[in-house]
ROGUMAR-958743 format. One record per residue: residue number from 1; x, y, z of N, C-alpha, C in turn; residue in one letter. Coordinates in steps of 0.2 Angstrom, whole numbers. Atoms other than C-alpha are relative to their C-alpha. Example, Ala and Ser with C-alpha at 12.3 -4.5 7.8 and 13.67 -1.06 7.14 Angstrom:
2
REC   resi     npx     npy     npz    capx    capy    capz     cpx     cpy     cpz   resn
REC      1       4      -6       0      62     -22      39       4       6       0      A
REC      2      -4      -6      -1      68      -5      36      -4       5       3      S
END
This chain:
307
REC   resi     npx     npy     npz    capx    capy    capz     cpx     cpy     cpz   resn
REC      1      -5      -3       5    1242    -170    1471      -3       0      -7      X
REC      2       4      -1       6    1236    -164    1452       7      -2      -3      X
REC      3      -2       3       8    1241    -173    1437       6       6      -2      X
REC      4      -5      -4       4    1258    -166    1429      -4       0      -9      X
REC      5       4      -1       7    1252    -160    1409       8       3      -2      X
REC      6      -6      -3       3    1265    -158    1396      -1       7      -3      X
REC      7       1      -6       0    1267    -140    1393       3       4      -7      X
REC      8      -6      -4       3    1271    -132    1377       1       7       1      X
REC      9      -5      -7      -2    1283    -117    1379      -1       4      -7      X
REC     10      -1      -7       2    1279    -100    1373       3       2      -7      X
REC     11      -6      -4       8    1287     -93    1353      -1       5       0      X
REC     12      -2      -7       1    1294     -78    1353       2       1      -8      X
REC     13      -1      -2       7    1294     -69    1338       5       5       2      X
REC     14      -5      -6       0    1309     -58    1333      -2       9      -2      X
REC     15       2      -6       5    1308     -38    1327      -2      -2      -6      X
REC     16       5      -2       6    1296     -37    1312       2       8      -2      X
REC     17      -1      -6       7    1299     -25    1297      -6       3      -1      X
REC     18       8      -1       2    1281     -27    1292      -3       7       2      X
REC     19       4      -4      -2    1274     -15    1301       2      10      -5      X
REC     20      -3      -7       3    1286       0    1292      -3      -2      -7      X
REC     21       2       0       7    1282      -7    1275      -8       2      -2      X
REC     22       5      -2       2    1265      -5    1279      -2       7       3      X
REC     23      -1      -7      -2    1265      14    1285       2       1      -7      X
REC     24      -2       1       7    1274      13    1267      -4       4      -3      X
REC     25       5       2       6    1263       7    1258      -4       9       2      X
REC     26       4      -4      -1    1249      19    1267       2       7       0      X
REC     27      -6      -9       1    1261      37    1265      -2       0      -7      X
REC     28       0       0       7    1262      29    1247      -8       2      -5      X
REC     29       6       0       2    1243      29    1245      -3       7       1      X
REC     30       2      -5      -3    1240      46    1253       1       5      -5      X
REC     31      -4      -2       6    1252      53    1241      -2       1      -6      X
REC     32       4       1       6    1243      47    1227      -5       3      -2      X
REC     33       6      -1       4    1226      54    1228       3       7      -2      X
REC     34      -2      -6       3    1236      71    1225       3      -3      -7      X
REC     35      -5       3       7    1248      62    1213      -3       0      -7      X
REC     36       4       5       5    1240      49    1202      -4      -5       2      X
REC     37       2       8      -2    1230      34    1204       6      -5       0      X
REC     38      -5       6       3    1242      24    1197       4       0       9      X
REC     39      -3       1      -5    1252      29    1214      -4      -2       5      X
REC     40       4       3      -4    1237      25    1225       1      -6       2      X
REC     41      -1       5       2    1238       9    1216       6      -5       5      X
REC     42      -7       1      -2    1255       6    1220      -2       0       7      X
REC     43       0       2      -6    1253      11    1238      -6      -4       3      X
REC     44       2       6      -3    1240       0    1243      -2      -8      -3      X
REC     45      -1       5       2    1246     -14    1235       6      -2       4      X
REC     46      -6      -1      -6    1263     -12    1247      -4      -2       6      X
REC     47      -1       3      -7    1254     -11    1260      -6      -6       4      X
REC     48       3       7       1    1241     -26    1257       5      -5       0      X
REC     49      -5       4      -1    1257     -34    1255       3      -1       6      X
REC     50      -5       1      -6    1267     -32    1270      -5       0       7      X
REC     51       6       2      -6    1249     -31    1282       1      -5      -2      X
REC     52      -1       8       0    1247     -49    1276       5      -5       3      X
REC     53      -3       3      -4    1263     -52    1282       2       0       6      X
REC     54       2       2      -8    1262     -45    1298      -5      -3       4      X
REC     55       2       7      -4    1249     -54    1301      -2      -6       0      X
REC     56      -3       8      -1    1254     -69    1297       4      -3       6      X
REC     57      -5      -3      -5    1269     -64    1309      -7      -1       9      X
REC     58       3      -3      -6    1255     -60    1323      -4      -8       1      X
REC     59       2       6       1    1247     -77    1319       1      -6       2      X
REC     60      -4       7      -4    1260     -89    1326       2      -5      -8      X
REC     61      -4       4       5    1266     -94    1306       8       2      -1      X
REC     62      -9      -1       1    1283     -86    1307       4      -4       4      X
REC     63      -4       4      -5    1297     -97    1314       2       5       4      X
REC     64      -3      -4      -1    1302     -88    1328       8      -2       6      X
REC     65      -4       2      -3    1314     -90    1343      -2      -3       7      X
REC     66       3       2      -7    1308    -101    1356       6      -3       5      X
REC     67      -2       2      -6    1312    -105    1374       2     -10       0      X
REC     68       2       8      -1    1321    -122    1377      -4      -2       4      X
REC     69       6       5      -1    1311    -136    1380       1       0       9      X
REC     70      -2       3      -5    1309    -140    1398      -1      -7       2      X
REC     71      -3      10      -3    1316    -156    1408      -7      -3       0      X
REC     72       6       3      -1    1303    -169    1404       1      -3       7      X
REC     73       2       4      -7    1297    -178    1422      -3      -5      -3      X
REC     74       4       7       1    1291    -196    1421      -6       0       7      X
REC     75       4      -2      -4    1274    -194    1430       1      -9       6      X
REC     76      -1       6      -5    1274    -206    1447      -3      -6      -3      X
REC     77       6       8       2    1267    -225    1443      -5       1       3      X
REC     78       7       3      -5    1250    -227    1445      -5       7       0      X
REC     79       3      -4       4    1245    -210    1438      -2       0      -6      X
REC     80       7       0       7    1230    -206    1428       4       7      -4      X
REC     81      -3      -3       7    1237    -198    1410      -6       1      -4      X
REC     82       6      -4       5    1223    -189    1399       5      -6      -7      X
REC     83      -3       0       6    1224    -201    1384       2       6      -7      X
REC     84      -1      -4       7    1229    -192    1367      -4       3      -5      X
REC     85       7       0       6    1217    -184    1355       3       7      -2      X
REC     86       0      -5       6    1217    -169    1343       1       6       3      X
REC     87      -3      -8      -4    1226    -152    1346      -5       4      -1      X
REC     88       5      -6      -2    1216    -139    1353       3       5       0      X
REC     89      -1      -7       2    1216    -121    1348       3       3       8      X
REC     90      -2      -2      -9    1227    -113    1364      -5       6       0      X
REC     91       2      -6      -1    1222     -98    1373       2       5      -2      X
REC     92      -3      -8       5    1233     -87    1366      -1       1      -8      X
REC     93       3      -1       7    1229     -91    1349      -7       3      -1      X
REC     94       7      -1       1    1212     -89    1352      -3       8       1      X
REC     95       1      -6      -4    1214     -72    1360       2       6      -7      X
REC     96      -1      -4       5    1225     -68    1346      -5       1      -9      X
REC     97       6       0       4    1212     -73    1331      -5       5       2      X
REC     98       5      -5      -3    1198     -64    1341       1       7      -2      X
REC     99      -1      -9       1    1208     -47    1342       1       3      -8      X
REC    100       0      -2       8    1212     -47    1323      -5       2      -3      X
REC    101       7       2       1    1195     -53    1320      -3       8       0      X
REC    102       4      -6      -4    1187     -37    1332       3       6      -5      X
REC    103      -2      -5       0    1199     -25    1328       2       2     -12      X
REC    104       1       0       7    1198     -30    1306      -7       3      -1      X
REC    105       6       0       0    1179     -28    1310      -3       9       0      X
REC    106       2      -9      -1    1178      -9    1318       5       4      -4      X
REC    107      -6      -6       5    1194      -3    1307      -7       1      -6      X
REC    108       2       0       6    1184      -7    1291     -10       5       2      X
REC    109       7      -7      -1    1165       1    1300       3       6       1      X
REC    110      -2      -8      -3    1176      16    1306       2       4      -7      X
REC    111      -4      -1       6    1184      18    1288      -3       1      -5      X
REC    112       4       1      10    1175      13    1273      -6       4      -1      X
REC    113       6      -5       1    1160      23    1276       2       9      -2      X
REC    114      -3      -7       4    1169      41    1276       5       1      -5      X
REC    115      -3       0       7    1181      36    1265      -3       1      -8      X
REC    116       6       2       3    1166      31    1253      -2       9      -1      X
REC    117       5      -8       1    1157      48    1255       6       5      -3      X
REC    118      -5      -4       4    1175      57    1253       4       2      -6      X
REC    119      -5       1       5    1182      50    1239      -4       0      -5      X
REC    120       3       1       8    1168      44    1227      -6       5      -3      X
REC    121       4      -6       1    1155      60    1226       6       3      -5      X
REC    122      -1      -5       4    1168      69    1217       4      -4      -8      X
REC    123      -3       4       5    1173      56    1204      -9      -2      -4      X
REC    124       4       3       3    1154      53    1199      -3       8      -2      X
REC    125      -1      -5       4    1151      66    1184      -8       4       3      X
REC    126       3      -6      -3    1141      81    1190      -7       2      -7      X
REC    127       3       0       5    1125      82    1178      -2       9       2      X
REC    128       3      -9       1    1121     103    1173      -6       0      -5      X
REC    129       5      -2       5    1106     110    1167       3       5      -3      X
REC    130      -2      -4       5    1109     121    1152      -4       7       4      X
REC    131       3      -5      -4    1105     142    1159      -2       3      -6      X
REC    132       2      -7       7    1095     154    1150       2       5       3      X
REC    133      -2      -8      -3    1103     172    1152      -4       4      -4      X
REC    134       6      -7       4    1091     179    1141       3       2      -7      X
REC    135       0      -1       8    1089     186    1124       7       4      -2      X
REC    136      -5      -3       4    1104     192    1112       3       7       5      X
REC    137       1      -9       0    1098     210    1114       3       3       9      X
REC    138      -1      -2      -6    1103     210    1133       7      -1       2      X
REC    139      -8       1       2    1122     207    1127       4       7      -3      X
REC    140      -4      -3       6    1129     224    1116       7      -2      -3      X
REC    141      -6       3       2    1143     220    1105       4       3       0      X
REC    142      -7      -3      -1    1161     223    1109      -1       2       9      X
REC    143      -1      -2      -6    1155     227    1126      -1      -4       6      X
REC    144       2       7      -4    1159     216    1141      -5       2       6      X
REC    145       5      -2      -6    1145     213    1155       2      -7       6      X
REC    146       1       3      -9    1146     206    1174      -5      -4      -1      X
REC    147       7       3       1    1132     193    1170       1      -4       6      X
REC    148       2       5      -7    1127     183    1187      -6      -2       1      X
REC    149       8       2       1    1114     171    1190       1      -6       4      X
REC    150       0       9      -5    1110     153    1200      -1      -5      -4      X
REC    151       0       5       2    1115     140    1193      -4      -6       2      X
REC    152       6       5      -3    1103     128    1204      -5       4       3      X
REC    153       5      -4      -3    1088     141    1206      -5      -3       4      X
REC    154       4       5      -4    1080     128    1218       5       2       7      X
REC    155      -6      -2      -5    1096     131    1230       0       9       3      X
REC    156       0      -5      -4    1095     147    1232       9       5      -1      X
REC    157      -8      -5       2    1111     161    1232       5      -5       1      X
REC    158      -7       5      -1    1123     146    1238       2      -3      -7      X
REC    159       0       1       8    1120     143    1219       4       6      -5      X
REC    160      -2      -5       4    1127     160    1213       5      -2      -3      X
REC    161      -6      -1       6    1138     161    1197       0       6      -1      X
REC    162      -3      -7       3    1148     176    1190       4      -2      -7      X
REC    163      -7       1       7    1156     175    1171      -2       5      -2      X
REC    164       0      -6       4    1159     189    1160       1      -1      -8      X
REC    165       1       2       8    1152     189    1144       2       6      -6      X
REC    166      -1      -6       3    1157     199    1128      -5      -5      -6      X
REC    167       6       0       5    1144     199    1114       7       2      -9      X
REC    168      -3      -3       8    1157     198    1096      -2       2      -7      X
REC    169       3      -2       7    1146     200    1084      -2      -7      -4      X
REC    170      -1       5       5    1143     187    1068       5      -2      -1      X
REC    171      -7       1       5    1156     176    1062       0      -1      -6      X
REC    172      -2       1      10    1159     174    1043      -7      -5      -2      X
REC    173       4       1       5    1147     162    1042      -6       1       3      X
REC    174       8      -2      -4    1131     172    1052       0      -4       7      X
REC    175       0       3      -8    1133     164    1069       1       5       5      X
REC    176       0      -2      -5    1132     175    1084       6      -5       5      X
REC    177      -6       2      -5    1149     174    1094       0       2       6      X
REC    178       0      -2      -5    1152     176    1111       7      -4       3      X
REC    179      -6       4      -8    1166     174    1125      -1       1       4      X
REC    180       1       2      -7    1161     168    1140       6      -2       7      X
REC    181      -5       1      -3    1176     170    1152      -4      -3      10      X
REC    182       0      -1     -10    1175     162    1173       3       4       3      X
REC    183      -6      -4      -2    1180     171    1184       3      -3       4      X
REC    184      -5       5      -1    1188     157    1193       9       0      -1      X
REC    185      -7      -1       3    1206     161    1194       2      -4      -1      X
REC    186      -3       7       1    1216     147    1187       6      -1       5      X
REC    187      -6       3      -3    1230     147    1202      -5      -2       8      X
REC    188       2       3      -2    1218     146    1216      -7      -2       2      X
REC    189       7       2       0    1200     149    1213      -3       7       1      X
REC    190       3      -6      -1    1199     166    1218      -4       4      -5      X
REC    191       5      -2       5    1186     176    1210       6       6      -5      X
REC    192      -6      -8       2    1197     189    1197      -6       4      -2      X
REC    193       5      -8       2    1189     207    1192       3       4      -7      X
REC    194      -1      -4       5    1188     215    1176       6       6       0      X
REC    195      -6      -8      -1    1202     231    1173      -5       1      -3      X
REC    196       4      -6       3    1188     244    1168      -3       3       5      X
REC    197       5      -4      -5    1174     253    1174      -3       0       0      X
REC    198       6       3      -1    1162     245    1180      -7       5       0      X
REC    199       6      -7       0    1143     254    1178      -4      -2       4      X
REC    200       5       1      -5    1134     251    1194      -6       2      -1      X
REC    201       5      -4       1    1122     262    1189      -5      -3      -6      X
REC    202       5       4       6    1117     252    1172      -2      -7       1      X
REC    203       1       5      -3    1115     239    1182      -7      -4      -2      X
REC    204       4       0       2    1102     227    1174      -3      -8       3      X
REC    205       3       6      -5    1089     212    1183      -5      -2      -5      X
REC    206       5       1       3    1078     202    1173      -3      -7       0      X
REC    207       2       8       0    1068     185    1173      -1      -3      -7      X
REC    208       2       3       5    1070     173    1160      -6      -5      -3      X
REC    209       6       5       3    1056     161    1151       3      -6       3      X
REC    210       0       7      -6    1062     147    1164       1       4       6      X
REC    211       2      -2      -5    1059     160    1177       8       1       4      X
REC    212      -6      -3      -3    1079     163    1181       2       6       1      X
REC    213      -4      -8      -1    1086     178    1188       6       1      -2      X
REC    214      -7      -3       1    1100     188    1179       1       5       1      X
REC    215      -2      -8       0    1110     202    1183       4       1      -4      X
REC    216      -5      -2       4    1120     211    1170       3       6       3      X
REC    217      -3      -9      -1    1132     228    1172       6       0      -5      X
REC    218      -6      -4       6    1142     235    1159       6       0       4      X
REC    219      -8      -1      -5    1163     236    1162       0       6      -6      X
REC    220      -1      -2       6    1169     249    1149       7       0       1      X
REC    221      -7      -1       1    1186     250    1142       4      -7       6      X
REC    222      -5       4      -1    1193     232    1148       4      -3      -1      X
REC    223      -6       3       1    1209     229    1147       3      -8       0      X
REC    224      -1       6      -2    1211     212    1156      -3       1       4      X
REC    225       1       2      -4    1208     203    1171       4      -1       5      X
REC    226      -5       0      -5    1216     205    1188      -4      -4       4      X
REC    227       2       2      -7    1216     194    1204       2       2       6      X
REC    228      -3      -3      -4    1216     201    1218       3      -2       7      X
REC    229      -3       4      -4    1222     187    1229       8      -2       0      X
REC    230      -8       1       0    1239     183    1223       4       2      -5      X
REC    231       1      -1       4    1240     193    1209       2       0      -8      X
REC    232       1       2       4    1238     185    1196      -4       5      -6      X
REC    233       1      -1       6    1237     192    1177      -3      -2      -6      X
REC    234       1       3       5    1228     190    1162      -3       4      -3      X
REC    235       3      -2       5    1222     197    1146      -8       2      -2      X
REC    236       7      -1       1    1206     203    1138      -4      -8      -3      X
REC    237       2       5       1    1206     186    1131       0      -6       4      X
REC    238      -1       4      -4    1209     177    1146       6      -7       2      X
REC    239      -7       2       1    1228     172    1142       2       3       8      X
REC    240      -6       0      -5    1240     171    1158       5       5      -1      X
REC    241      -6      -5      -1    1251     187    1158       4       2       5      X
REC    242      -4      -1      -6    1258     187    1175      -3      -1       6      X
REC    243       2       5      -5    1259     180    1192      -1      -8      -1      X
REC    244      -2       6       1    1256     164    1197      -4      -7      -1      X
REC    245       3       3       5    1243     156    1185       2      -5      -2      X
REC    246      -2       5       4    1246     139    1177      -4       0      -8      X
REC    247       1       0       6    1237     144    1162      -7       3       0      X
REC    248       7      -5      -1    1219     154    1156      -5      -1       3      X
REC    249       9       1      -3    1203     157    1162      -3      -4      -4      X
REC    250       5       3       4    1192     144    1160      -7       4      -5      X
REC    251       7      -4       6    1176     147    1145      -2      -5       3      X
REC    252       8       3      -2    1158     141    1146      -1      -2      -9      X
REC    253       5       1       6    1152     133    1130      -9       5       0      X
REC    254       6      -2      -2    1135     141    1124      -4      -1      -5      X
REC    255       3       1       5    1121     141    1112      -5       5       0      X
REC    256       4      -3       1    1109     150    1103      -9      -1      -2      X
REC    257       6       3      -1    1091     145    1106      -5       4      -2      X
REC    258       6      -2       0    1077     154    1099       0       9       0      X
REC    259      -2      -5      -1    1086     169    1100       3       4       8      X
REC    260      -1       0      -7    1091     166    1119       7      -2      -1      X
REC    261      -5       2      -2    1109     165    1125      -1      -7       5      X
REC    262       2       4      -5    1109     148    1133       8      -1       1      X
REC    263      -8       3      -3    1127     142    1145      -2      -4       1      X
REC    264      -3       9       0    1134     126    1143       3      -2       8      X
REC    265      -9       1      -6    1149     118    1153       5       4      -2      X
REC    266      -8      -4       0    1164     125    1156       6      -5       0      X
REC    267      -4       4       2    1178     119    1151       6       4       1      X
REC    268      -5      -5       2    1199     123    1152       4       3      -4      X
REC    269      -5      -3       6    1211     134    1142       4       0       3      X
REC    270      -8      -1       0    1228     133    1140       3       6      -4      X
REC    271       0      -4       3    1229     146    1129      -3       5      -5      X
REC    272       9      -1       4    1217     157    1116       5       7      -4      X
REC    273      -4      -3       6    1227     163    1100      -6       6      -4      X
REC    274       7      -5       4    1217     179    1091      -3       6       6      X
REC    275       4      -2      -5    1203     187    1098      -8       0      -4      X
REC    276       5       0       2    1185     189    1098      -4      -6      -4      X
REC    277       2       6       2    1176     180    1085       3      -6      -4      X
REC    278      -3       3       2    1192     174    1077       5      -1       4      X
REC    279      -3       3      -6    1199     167    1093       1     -10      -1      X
REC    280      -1       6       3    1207     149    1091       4      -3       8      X
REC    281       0       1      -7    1204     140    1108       4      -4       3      X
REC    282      -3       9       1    1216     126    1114      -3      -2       5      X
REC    283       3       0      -7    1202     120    1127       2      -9       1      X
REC    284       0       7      -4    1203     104    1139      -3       1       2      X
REC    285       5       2      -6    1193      96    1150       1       2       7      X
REC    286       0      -6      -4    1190     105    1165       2      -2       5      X
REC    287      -6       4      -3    1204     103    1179      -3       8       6      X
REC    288       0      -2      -7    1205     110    1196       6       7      -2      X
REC    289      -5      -3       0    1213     127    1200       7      -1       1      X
REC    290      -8       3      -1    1234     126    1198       3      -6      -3      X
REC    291      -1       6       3    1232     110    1188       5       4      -6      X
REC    292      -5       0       7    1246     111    1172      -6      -4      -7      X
REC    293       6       5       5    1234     108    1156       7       0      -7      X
REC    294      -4       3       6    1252     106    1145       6       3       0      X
REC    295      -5       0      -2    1271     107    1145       2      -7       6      X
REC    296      -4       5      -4    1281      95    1156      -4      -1       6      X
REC    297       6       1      -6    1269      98    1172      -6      -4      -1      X
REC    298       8       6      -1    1254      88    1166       2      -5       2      X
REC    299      -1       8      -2    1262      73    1171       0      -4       5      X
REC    300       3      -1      -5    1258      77    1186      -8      -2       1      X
REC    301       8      -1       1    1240      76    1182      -1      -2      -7      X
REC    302       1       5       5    1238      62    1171      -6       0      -3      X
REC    303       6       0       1    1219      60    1174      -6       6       4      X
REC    304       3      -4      -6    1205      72    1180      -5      -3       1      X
REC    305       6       2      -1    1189      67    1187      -4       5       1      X
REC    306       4      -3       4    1173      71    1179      -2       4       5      X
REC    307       1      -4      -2    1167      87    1184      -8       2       0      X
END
């Protein structure tokens, strides 16, 4: 006949909340990276919170509701009794440790690597080499051009750019003006098109003194900017006139080098008071299509990452 062993009885846990807190939290975090950080913050501080406590819960520290005790027996006389010595980890603890353990181990290899590549490449600021588009003289004044070129001429055409440049002339104090408009439409990115006449015919291709390729093409007589996506409007100066824009066309910073147009960065407008070379730019830092750059919508878009 084998030895009787006192047996401890099983603890049930009751329904648990935790597990909704923490769906929460992570709704709350998902939310955020459109949102703000600040709500990212929030929700994975929720749901670090209430993960902790289910698995505290999962762990065997919650009181829960146990099964009464069963009738103790008095073993026969003359039975051998295992003396007393130091509590040992049961089997279902150990089973439940392990699975934590495994299943904390493959979440975070499954996870943290695409997240890693998803998240932090667009937050780490994007370095630009400055373009040459070539001499003054490949610009005339008052008249805008199709100017397109590769911004990473090592890439190859997946590097094409398109902006549309007008040559203003001097300002007051001898500096060569220019407005360099994207054509990036500010609602969804769609390329917009000049309203004129395009000259295909004066179509013009040239290599500069860093071996870049530009193409120019006269528009005549343009009015504005249309898009032909969602039909978004806007002016010759790249003001928002109709549709469903949140604000202008981004501009390009630019300089003049040796008598060479060179392009900068680009940056956003909210608005561009004037015109030409006596235009008064209200620029921001450069924001994703459909962003709000002012009125009561930015606060939506507190912060951008560097572009």
């Amino acid at each position: 006949m084998d030895p009787e062993r006192d047996e401890q009885q099983p603890e049930l846990t009751g329904p648990s909340v935790w597990p909704i807190g923490v769906a929460a939290g992570i709704a709350c975090l998902l939310v955020g990276l459109i949102v703000s950080w600040w709500v990212v913050a929030i929700g994975a501080g929720v749901a670090l919170f209430f993960g902790f406590l289910w698995i505290r819960d999962l762990a065997g520290y919650r009181t829960g509701v146990k099964l009464p005790p069963a009738p103790s027996r008095t073993p026969p006389a003359g039975t051998y009794r295992e003396p007393a010595g130091p509590p040992k980890t049961s089997r279902n603890g150990f089973l439940i440790g392990a699975t934590l353990g495994l299943g904390a181990l493959i979440g975070a290899l499954v996870t943290i690597p695409p997240l890693f590549l998803a998240l932090i490449p667009p937050f780490l600021k994007q370095s630009k080499k400055p373009v040459d588009l070539g001499p003054i003289s490949k610009f005339p004044q008052d008249l805008w051009m199709v100017t397109t070129f590769r911004l990473v001429p090592a890439q190859g055409a997946v590097s094409k750019r398109t902006v549309y440049i007008r040559y203003n002339g001097p300002t007051s104090k001898g500096v060569p003006s220019f407005t360099i408009i994207s054509n990036r439409c500010a609602h969804l990115g769609c390329p917009v098109q000049p309203n004129g006449l395009i000259q295909q015919q004066k179509k013009s291709v040239h290599k500069t003194t860093s071996l870049e390729i530009v193409q120019t093409i006269p528009v005549l007589g343009v009015s504005g900017f249309s898009c032909p996506c969602h039909g978004g409007a806007y002016d010759s100066e790249g003001n928002r006139t109709a549709g469903p824009p949140t604000h202008a066309l981004d501009r390009f910073e630019f300089a003049i080098v040796k008598g060479h147009l060179i392009l900068g960065s680009n940056y956003s407008v909210s608005r561009v008071v004037n015109t030409g070379a006596d235009a008064k730019i209200h620029a921001y830092n450069l924001t994703g299509p459909g962003q709000h750059l002012d009125g009561w919508e930015q606060v939506f878009y507190p912060w951008q990452p560097p572009h």
